[in-house]
N, C-alpha and C positions, 0 to 999 in steps of 0.2 A: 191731542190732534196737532197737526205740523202743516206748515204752510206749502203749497205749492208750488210757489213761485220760481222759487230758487233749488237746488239739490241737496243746500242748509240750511240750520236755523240755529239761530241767533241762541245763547242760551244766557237768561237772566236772572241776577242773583249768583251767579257762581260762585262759589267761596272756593279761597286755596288750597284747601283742604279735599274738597271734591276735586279739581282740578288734577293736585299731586296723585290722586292714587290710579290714575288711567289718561294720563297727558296724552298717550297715540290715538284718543278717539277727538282729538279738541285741531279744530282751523283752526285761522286768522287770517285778516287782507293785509299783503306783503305787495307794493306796488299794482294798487286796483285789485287783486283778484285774490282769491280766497285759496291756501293752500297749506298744509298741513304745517301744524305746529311743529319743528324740526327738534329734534331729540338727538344727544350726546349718551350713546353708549360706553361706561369707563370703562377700560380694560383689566382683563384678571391678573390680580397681582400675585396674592395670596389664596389661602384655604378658607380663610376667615372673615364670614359675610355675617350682617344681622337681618332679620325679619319683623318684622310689625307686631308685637305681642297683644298690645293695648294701644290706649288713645295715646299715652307717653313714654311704651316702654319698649325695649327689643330685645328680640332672645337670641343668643350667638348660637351659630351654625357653621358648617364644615362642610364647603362642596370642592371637587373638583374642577379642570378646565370642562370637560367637557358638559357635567350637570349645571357648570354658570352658564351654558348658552340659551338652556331651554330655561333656567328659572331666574335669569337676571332682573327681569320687570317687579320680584318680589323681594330681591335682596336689597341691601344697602351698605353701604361703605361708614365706617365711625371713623371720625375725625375729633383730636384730642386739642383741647385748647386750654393753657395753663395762666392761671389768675394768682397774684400775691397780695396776700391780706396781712395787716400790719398785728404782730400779738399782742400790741399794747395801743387802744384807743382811749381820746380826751374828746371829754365830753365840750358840746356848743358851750361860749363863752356866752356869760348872760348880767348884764350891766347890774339889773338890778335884785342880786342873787349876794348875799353876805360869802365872802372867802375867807376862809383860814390860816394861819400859817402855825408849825410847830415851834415852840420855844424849851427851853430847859429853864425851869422855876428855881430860884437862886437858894431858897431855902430847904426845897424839899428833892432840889438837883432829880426828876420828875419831868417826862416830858410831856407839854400841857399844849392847848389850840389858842389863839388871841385873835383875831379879828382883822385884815390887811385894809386898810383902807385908801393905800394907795393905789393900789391894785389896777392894771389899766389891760385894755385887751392884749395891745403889744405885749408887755409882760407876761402874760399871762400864757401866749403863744409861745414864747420864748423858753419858758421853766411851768409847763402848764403841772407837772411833777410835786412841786415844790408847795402847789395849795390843796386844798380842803375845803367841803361843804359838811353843813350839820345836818341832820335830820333825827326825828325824834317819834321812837316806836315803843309804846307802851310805860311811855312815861322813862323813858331812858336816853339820855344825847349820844348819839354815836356820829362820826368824823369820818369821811368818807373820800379817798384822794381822788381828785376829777384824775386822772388815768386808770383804766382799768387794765390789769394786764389778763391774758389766758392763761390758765392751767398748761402746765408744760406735757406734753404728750410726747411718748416714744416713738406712737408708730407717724408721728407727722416731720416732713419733711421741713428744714428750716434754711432760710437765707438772710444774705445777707444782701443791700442797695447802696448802689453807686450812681452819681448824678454823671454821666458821656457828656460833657460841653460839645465838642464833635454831631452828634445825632440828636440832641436835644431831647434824651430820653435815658432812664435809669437799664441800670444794669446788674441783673439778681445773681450770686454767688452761693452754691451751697454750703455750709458749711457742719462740721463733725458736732453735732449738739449731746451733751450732756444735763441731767435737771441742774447741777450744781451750779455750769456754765449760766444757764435760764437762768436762774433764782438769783444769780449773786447780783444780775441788774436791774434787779427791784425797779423800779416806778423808772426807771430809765431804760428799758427794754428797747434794743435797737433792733429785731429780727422780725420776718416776716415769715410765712407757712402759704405753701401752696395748696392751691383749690384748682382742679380737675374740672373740665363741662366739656359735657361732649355734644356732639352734634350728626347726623344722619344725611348723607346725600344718599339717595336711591341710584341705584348702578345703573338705570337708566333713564337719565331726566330730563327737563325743557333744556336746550341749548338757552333762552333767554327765561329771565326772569319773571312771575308771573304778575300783569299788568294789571290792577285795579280796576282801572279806568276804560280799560280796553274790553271789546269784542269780542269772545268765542263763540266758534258756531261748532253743531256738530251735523252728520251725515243725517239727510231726511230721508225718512219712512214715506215712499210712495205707491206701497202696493195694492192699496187696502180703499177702496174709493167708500169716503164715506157718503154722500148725497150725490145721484147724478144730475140733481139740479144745482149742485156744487162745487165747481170740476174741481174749486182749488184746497177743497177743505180735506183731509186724510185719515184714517184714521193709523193711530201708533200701532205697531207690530205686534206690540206684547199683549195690544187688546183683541187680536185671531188668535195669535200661537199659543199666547199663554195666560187666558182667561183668569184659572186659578189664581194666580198674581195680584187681579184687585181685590178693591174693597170694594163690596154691594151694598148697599143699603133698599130693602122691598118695603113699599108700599103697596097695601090691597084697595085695589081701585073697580073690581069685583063687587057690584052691585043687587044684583039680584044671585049670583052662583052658592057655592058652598062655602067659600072663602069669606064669603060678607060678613057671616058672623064671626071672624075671628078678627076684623076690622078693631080699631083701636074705639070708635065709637061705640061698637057694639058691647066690647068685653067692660070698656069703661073704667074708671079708678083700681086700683087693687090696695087697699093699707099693708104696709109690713110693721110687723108691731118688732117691737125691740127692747130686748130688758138689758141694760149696760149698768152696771153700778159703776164706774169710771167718769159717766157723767154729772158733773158736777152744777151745771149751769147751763141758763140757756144761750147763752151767749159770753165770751169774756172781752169787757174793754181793753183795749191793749195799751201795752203793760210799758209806763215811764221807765225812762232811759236816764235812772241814776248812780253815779256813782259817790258811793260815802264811805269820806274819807275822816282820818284822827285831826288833819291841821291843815289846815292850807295854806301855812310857809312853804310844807316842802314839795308844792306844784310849782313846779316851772312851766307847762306848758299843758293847757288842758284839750282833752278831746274833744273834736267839733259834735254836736249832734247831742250833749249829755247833761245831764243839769248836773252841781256838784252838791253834797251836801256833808255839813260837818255833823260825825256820829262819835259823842265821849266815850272814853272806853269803859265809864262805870254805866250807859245804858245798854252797850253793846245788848245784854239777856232779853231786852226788851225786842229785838230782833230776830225773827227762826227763819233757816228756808225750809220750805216744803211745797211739793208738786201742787198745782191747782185741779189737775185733772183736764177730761175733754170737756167740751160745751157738745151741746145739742148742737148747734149750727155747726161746727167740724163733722159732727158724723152723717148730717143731713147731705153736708157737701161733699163727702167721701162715697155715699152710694149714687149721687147722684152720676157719678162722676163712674164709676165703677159699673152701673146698670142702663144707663142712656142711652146705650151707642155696643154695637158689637164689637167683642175685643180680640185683637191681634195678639196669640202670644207665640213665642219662638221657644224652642228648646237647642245650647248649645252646649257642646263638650267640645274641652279643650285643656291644654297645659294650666295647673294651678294658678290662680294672678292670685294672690293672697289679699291684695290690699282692699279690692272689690268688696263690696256689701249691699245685704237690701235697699232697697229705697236708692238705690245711683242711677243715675242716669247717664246710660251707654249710647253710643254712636255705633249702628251695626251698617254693613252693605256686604250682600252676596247676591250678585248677580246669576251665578248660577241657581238658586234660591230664592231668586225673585224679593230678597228683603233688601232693603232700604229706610232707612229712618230711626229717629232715636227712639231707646225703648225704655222701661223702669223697669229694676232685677227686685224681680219678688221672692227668686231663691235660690239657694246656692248651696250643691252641695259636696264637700270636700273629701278628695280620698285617702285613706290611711297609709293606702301603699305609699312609696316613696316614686313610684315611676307611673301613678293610678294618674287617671284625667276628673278633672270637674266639670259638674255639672250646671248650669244656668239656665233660671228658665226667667223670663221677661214679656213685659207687657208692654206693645206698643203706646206712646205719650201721645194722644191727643188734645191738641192745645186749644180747640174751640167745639164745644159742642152744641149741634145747632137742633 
C-alpha cells in the first residue's frame, strides 16, 4: 500500500544493487523538491558491449549504432585496470622465530644451516634472501628460504620497477623474459607480473553516486482506493492488474459450510512416517573446531576460533575420517521447512553459467514476470549441444516461517 500524501514514496532499505539495475524509476530532493534522479548516457564508441550473465559475470556482445539506442539501459561498458604483483614474496619478520644462515662445513666442504643469532629486523629486511626457517615433517628437518619466488610462466607478462622522485610513485617497464633469464636470480628475483580487474559501468547510469544515507523515492500508485473511509491509504497496482503475482495464504473461516470439514481442526494431525537408513542420530552436538598438528615450533601464528592440538605421528592410525550421517533433527527441519508454507518455484532457461550448482542461492528479478526475490537452485540441467541453453528450476527462500 503507498501513501497519499505526496505523488511519492519514500523507498526503505534500498540496496545498490536494487538501485543499479532501473536508476530511471528512483527521485530525490535536489533544492526542496523531489525530481528525478539524473542519468549519464555514455556515448557509442565501439561494437563491443557486455550484458549481465550472472550475479558476477558478463557476456560480450556486438551491437550496432542504431541497436545501442534501444538496448543501452542493458548494456555496459568494461574498463581495464592493471595491478603488478611482485614474483618473489618475504615472509612477516617474527622476533621470536629461530633464523638460519647457509655455511660450507670445512671438512666435508658441504653446505650446512647454523643458527643467526644476531639476526635483527633491519637486517633481515635488507637480505630477507640470505636466511632460513626449519620445519619438521615426519621426522625429517627441512630449511625453507623466507622468500618465496613463483614458478616462471610463459604466458605471463613480466616487469620491471623504477621509483619517479618527480611523481612520488613507481614506474613498471616490460621487459623480454626468458625462464633462464627468471631462474638465474634465485632468491633475488627483481620482476613483477601483471594482474588484470576489470570493472562494468552500465551505458546508462546515475550522473551521482549512489548515497547510503540518502532518500529515494519512487512514483506512487494512486488509482486503486483502498478504504473510502481511508482517503489516504492506496492500494498497489500490481494488487488489480496483476493479482497472479502474489503470494496467498487461505484460511477456512467456513463454519458451518462445506469447507468446515477440511478446516485444519477438523482434518487434524497427519504422521509421515519415514524410513532413512542415513540417519544416524537423534541429534548431533556440534562438532569442536580442532586443528592437530605434528609440533608446535613450526606455528607462527594460529587461527582465531580453533583449539590446537599435538597429534605424533606413530598414533596418527588411532585416527579415521568418516561421514557421521544425518540426525533426525536435520530431516525433521528439512520437511518442516519444505511442507509448511506454499512454495514458489520458477523455471528458467538461459546461456550455460557452468559454475552454478544445487543448493546456490540466486538473486532473480523479472518484472515482466512478476518475480523478484532470492530463490534456491534445486536443478539444473545442462545441454550437450555446444550452442544448447540450460535449464534451472528454483525455489523461492523463505526466511521465516510463521
Amino acid at each position: 500500500m503507498k501513501d497519499k500524501d505526496g505523488e511519492y514514496v519514500a523507498q526503505t532499505g534500498l540496496l545498490q544493487t536494487t538501485y543499479g539495475m532501473n536508476p530511471s524509476q528512483y527521485y530525490y530532493i535536489a533544492d526542496t523538491e523531489i525530481q528525478p534522479v539524473p542519468l549519464v548516457t555514455e556515448p557509442y564508441k565501439s561494437s563491443n558491449y557486455y550484458v549481465k550473465a550472472t550475479a558476477s559475470g558478463y557476456n560480450k556482445v556486438t551491437v550496432n549504432s542504431s541497436q545501442y539506442k534501444d538496448q543501452a539501459i542493458d548494456l555496459s561498458i568494461r574498463n581495464s585496470t592493471y595491478g603488478y604483483q611482485p614474483c618473489a614474496t618475504t615472509e612477516p619478520f617474527n622476533k621470536g622465530k629461530l633464523y638460519f644462515v647457509q655455511y660450507e662445513d670445512e671438512e666435508t666442504k658441504e653446505i650446512d644451516y647454523k643458527v643467526d643469532k644476531t639476526v635483527t629486523e633491519d637486517l633481515f629486511l635488507k637480505q630477507p634472501h640470505k636466511y632460513y626457517t626449519r620445519t619438521i615433517s615426519g621426522g625429517v628437518i627441512n630449511f625453507v628460504n623466507c622468500v618465496k619466488v613463483m614458478d616462471f610462466d610463459a604466458q605471463k607478462e613480466y616487469f620491471t620497477r623504477k621509483y619517479i622522485e618527480e611523481t612520488k610513485s613507481f614506474k613498471y617497464t616490460k621487459v623480454s623474459m626468458t625462464e633462464k633469464i627468471y631462474t638465474d636470480k634465485g632468491y633475488e628475483n627483481p620482476y613483477f607480473y601483471a594482474v588484470i580487474s576489470y570493472s562494468y559501468l552500465p551505458c546508462i547510469h546515475p550522473k551521482y553516486d549512489f548515497d547510503t544515507n540518502g532518500t529515494y523515492y519512487v512514483e506512487g500508485d494512486k488509482e486503486y482506493e483502498l478504504n473510502p473511509e481511508s482517503p489516504n491509504l492506496y492500494w498497489h497496482k500490481s494488487v488489480v492488474e496483476a493479482p497472479e503475482t502474489l503470494n496467498f495464504w487461505f484460511d477456512f473461516l467456513d463454519t458451518y459450510g462445506e469447507l468446515s470439514q477440511y478446516s485444519v481442526s477438523s482434518v487434524g494431525d497427519r504422521p509421515k512416517a519415514v524410513n532413512d537408513n542415513n540417519v544416524k542420530a537423534i541429534y548431533f552436538r556440534e562438532t569442536p573446531k580442532v586443528i592437530f598438528v605434528e609440533n608446535f615450533n613450526g606455528i607462527t601464528e594460529k587461527e582465531t576460533g580453533y583449539t590446537y592440538a599435538q597429534l605424533p605421528t606413530h598414533m596418527e592410525y588411532l585416527f579415521s575420517i568418516s561421514s557421521q550421517g544425518k540426525s533426525a533433527k536435520d530431516v525433521l527441519d528439512n520437511y518442516l521447512y519444505s511442507y509448511s508454507y506454499c512454495t514458489e518455484s520458477i523455471t528458467i532457461n538461459a546461456i550455460p553459467v557452468y559454475h552454478l550448482e544445487p543448493n546456490t542461492r540466486i538473486f532473480v528479478r523479472d518484472d515482466r514476470c512478476g518475480i523478484n526475490g532470492e530463490y534456491i537452485v534445486t536443478r539444473i540441467n545442462y545441454p550437450l549441444a555446444a550452442n544448447g541453453t540450460m535449464s534451472i528450476n528454483a525455489t523461492k527462500v523463505v526466511d521465516r516461517i510463521y
